[in-house]
N, CA, C and O atoms as CSV, one atom per row, in Angstrom:
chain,resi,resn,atom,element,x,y,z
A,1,UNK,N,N,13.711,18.595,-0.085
A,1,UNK,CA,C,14.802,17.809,-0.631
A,1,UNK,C,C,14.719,16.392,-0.073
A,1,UNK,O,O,14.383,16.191,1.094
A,2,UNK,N,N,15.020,15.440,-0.897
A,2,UNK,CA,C,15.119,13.783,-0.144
A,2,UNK,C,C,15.934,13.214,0.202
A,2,UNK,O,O,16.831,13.150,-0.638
A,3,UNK,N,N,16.077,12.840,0.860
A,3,UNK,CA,C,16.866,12.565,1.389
A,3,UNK,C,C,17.339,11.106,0.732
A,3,UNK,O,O,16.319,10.438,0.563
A,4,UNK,N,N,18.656,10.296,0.256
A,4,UNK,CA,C,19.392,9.891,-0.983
A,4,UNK,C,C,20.998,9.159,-0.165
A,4,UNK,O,O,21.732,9.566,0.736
A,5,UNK,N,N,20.996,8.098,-0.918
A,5,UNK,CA,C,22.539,7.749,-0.738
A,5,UNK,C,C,22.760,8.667,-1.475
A,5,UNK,O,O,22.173,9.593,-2.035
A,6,UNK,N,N,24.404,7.940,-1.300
A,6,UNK,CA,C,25.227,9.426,-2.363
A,6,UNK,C,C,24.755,8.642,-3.931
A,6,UNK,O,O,24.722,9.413,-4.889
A,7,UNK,N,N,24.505,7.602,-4.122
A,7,UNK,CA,C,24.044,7.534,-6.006
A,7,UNK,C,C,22.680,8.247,-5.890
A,7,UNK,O,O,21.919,8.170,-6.855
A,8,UNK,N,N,22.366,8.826,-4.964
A,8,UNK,CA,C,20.779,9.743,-5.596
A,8,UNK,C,C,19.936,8.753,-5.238
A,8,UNK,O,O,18.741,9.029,-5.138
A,9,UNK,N,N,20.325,7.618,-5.018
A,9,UNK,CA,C,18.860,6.323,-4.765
A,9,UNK,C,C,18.283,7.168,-2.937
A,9,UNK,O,O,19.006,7.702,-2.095
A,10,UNK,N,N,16.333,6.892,-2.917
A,10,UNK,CA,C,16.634,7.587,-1.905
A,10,UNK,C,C,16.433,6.268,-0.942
A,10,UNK,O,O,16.019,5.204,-1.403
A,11,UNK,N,N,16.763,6.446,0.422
A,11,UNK,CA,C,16.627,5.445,1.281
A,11,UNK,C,C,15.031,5.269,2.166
A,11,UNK,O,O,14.640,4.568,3.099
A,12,UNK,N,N,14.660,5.905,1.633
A,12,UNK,CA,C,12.978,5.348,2.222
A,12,UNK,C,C,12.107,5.692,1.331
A,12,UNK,O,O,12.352,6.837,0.950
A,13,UNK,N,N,10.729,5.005,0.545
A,13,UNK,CA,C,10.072,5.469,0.370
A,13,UNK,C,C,8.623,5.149,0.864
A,13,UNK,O,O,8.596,4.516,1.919
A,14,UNK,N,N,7.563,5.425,0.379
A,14,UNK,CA,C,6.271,5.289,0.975
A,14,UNK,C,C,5.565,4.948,-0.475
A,14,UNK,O,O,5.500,5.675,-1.466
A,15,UNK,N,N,5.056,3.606,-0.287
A,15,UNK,CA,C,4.179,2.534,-1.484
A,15,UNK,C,C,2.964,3.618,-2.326
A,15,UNK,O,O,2.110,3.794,-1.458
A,16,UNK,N,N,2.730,4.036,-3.007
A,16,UNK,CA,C,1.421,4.288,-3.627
A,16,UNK,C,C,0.568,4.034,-4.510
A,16,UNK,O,O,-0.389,4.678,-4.940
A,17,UNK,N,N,1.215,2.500,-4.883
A,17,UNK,CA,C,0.435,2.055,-5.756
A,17,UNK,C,C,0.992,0.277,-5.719
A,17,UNK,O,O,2.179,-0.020,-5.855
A,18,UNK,N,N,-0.069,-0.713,-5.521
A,18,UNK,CA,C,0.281,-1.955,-5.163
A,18,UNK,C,C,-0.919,-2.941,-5.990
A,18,UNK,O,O,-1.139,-4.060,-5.525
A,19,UNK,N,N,-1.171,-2.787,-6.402
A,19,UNK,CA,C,-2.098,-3.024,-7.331
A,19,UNK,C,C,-1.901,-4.411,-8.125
A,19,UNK,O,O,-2.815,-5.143,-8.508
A,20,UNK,N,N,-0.507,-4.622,-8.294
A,20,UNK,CA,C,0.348,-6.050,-9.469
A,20,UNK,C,C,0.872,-6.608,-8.083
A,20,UNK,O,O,1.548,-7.585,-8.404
A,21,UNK,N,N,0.907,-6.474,-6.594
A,21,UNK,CA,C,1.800,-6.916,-5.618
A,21,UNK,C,C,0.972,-6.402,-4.052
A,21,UNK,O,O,1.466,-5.476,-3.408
A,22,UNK,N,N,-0.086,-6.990,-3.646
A,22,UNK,CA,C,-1.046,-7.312,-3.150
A,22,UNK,C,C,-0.910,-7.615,-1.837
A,22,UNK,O,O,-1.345,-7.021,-0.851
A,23,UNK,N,N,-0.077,-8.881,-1.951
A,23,UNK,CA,C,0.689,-9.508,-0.801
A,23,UNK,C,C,2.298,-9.295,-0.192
A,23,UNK,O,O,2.887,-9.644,0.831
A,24,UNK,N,N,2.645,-8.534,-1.403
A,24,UNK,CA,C,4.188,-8.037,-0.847
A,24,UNK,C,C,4.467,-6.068,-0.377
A,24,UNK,O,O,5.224,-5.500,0.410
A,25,UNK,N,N,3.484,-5.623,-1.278
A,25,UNK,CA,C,3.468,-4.402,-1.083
A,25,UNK,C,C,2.037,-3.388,-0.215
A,25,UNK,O,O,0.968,-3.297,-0.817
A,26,UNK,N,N,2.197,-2.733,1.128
A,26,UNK,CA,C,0.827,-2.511,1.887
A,26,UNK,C,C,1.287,-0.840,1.163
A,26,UNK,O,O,2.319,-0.170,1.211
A,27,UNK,N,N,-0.056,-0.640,0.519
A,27,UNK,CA,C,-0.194,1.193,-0.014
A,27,UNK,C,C,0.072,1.906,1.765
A,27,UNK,O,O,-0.148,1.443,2.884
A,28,UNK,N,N,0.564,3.040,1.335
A,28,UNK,CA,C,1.155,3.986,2.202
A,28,UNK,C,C,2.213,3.537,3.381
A,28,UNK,O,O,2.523,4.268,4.321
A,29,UNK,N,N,2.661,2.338,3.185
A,29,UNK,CA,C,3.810,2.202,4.207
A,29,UNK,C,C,5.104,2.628,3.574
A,29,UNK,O,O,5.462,2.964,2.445
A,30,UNK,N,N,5.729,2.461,4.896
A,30,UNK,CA,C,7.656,3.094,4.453
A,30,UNK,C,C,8.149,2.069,4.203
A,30,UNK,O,O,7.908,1.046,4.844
A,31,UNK,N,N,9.148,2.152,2.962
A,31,UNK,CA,C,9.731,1.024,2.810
A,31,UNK,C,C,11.563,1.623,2.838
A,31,UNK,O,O,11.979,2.779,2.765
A,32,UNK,N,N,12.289,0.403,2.964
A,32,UNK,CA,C,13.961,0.691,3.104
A,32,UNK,C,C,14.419,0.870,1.463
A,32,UNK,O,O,13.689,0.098,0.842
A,33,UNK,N,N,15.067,1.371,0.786
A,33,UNK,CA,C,15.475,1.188,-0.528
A,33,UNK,C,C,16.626,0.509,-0.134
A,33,UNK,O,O,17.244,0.857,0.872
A,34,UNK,N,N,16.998,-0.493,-0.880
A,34,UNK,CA,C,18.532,-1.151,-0.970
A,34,UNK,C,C,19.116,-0.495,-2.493
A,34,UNK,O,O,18.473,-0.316,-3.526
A,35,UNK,N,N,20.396,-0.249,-2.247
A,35,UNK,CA,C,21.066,0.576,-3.361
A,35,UNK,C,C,21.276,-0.153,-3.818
A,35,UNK,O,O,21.644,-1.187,-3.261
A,36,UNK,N,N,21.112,0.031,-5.615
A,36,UNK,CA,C,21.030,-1.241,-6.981
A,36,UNK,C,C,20.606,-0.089,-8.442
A,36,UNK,O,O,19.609,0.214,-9.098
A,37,UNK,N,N,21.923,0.220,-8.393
A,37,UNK,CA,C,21.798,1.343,-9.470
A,37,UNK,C,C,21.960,0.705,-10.838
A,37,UNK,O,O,22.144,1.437,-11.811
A,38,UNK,N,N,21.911,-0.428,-10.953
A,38,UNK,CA,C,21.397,-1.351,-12.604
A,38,UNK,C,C,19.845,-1.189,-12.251
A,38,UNK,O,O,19.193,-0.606,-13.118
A,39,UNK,N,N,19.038,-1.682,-10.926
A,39,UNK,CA,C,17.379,-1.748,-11.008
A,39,UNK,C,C,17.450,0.080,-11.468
A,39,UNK,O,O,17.229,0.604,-12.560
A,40,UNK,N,N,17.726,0.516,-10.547
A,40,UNK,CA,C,17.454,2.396,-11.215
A,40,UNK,C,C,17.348,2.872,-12.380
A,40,UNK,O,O,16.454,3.537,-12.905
A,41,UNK,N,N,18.801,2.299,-12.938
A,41,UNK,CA,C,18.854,2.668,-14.115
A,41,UNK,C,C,17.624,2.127,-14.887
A,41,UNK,O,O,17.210,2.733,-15.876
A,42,UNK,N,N,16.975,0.870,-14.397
A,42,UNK,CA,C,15.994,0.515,-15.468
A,42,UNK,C,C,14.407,0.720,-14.645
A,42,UNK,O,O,13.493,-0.028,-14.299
A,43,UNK,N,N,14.651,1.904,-14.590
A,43,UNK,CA,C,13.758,2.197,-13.611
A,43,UNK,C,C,12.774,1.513,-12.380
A,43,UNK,O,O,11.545,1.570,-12.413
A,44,UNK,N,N,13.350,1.033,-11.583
A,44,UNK,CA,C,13.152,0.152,-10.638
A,44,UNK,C,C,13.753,0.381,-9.191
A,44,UNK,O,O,14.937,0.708,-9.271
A,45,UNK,N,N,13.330,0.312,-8.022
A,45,UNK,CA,C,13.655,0.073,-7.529
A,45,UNK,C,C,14.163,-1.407,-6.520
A,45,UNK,O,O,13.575,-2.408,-6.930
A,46,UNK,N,N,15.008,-1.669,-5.455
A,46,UNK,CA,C,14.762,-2.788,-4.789
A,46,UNK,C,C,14.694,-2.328,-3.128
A,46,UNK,O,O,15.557,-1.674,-2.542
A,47,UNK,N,N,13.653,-2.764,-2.653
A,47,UNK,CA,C,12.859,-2.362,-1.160
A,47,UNK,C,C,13.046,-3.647,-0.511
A,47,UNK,O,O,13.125,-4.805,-0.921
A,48,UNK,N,N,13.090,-3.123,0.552
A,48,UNK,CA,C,12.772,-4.763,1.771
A,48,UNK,C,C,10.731,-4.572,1.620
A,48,UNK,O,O,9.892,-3.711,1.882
A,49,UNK,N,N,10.760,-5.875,1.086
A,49,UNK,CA,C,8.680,-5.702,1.349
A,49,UNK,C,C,8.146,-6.151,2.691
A,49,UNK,O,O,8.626,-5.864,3.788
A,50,UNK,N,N,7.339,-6.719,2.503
A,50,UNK,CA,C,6.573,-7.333,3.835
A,50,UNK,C,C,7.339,-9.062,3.967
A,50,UNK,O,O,7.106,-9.682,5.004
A,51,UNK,N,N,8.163,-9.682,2.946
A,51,UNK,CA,C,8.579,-10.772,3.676
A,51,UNK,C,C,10.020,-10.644,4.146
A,51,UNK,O,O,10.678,-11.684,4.165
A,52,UNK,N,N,10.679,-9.358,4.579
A,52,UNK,CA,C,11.705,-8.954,5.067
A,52,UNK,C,C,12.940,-9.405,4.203
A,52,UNK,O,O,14.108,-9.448,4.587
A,53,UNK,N,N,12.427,-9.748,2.900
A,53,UNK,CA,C,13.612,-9.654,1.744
A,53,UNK,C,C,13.691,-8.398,0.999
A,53,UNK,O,O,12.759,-7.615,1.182
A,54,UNK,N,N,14.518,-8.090,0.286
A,54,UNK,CA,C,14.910,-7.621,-1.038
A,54,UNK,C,C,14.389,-7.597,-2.449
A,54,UNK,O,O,14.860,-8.460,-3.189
A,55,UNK,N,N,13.646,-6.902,-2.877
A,55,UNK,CA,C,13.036,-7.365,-4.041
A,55,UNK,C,C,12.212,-6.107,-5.388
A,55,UNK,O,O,11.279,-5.304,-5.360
A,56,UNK,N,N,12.992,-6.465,-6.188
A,56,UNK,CA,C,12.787,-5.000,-7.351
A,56,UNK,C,C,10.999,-4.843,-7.264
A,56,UNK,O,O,10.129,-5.677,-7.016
A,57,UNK,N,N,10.947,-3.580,-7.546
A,57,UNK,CA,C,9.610,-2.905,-8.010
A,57,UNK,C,C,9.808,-1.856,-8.857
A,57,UNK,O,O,10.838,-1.217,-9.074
A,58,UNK,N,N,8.352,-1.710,-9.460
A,58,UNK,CA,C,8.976,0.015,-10.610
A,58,UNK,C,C,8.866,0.687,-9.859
A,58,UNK,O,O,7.855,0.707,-9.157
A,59,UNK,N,N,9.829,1.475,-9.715
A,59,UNK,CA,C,10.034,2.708,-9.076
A,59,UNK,C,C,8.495,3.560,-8.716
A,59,UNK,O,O,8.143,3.855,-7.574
A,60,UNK,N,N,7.608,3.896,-10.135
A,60,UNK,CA,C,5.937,4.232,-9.821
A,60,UNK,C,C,5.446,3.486,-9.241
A,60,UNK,O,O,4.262,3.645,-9.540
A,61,UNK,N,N,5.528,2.340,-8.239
A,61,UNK,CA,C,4.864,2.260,-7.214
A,61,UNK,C,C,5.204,3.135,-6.174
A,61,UNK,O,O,4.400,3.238,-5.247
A,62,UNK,N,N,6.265,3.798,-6.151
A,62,UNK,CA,C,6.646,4.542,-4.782
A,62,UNK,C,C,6.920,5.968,-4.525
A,62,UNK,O,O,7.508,6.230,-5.574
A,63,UNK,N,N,6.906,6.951,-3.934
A,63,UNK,CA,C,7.474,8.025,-3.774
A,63,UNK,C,C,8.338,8.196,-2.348
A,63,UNK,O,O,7.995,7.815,-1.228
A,64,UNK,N,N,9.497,8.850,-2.722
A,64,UNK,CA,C,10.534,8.710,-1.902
A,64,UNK,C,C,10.104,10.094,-0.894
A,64,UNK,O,O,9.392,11.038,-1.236
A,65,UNK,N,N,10.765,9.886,0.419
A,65,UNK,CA,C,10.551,10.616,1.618
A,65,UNK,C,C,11.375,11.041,2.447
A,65,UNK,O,O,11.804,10.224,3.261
A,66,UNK,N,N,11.716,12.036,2.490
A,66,UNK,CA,C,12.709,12.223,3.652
A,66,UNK,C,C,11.934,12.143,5.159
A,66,UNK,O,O,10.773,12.513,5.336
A,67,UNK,N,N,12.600,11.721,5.947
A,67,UNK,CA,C,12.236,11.366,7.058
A,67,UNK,C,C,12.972,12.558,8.380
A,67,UNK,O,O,13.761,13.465,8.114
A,68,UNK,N,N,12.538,12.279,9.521
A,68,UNK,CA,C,13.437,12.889,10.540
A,68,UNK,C,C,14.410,11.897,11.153
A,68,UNK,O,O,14.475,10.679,11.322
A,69,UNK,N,N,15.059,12.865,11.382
A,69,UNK,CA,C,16.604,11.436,11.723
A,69,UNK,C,C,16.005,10.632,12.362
A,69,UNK,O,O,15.524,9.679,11.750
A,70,UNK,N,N,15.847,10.716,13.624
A,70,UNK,CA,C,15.098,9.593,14.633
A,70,UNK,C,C,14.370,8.485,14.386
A,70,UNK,O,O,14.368,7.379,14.927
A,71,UNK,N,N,13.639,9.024,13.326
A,71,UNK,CA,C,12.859,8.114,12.750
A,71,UNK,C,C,13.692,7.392,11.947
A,71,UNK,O,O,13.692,6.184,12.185
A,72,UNK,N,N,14.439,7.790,11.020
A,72,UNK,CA,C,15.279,7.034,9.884
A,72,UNK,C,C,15.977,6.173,10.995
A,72,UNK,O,O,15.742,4.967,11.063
A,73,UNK,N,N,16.850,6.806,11.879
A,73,UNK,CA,C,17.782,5.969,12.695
A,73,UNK,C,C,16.718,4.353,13.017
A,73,UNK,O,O,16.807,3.184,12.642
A,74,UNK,N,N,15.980,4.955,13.700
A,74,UNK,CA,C,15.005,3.802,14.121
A,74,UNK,C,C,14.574,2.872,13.574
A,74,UNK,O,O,14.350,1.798,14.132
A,75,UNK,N,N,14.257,3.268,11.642
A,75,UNK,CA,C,14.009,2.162,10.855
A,75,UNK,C,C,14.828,1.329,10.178
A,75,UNK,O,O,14.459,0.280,9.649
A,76,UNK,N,N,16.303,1.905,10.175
A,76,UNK,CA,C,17.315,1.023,9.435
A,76,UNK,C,C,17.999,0.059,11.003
A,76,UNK,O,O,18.607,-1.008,10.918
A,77,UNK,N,N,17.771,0.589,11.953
A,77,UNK,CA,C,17.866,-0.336,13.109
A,77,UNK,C,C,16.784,-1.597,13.612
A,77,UNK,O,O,16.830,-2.542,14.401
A,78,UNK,N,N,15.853,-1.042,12.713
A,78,UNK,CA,C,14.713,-2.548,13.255
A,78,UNK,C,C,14.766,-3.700,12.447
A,78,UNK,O,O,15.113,-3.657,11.267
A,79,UNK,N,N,14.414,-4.795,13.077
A,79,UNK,CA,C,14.615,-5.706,12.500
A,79,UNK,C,C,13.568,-6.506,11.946
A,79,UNK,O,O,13.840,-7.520,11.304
């Protein structure tokens, strides 16, 4: 099961495809989801990338992950 705000968006996923986004997206890292249930709805997500902003992607670049707490705790705490 994945772990999800309560709209179902999940809060981490891991990149698998970067192919159109080179410089913003590294394949197999974790990324934060920011909740934006208009990008969802249009199938999209919005992630913090590598320049520590906010910024939509299609959702098929990513698959979502549940994590272990510790770890989750740890990544929505870093800066």
């Amino acid at each position: 099961m994945e772990k999800s705000t309560s709209s179902g968006t999940p809060q981490f996923v891991v990149c698998i495809k970067n192919a159109d986004y080179p410089a913003s997206l590294e394949l197999h890292k974790i990324y934060r989801v920011v909740r934006d249930d208009e990008a969802k709805a249009n199938g999209d997500l919005r992630v913090v990338d590598e320049s520590g902003e906010d910024y939509l992607y299609p959702a098929s670049c990513f698959i979502a992950i549940e994590l272990p707490h510790a770890v989750e705790e740890s990544l929505l705490h870093a800066s």
